[in-house]
N, C-alpha and C positions, 0 to 999 in steps of 0.2 A: 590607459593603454588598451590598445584592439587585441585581441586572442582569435585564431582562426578557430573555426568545429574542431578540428585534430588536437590542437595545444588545449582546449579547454578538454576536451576528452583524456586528455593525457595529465590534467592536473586531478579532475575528478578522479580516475582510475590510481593514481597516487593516493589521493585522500581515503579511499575505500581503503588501501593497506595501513594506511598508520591510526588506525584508530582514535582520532579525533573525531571530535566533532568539526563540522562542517564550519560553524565559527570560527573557532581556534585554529583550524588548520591551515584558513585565510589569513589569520591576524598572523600569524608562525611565520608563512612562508610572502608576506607582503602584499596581500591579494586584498580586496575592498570584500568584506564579511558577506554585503549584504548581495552582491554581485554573486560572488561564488555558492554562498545559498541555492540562489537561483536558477545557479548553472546547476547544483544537485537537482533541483524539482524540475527541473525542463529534462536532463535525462531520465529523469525516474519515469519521467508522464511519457518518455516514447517506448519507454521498454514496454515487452507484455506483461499483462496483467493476469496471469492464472492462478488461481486460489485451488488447494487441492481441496477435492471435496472428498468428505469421508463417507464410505460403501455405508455408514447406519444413514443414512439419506432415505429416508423410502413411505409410501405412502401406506400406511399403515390400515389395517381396516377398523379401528377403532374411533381414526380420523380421518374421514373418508374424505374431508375438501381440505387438507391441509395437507403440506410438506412438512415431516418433522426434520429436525437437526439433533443428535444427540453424540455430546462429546461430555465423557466424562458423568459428571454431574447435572451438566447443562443439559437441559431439553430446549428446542426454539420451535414454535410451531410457525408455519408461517402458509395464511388463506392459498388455497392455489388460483385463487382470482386477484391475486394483489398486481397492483397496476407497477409498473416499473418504478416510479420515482417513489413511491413507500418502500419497495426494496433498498433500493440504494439508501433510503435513509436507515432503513435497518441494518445494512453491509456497512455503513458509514460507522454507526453506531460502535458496531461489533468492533471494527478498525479500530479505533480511538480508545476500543477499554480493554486490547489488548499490552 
């Protein structure tokens, strides 16, 4: 079965209330699991993407070529010559081990 952009918005925006997962909420309500998945990560990937950053951000002068990050416990230093795609592999990282 076809779903227009509206009706699949309108299924996903249901799913987000019942607290299901994204699986179950397809198996639940007769939707194809791996279809409706999909449809989650294709909204997710157009929404924006802003990450707050937190004000201890700052370049310190005892690290004078690095960005620190400190949350809590955590310190992250990160070079301020780092090339984009090591970032993202270190923002990847962080993602996944929260």
């Amino acid at each position: 079965m076809n779903f227009s952009t509206e009706e699949k918005a309108l299924w996903v925006a249901d799913w987000k209330q019942s607290g299901l997962s994204a699986w179950a909420y397809a198996k639940e309500n007769g939707l194809n699991p791996q279809t409706f998945v999909r449809w989650t990560r294709t909204e997710n990937a157009t929404e924006p993407g802003f990450v707050e950053v937190p004000t201890e951000i700052m370049l310190q002068p005892h690290y004078p070529h690095q960005i620190v990050i400190e949350k809590g416990d955590v310190k992250i230093h990160i070079p301020c010559g780092i090339g984009r795609n090591e970032l993202q592999t270190i923002m990847s990282g962080l993602w996944r081990a929260q």
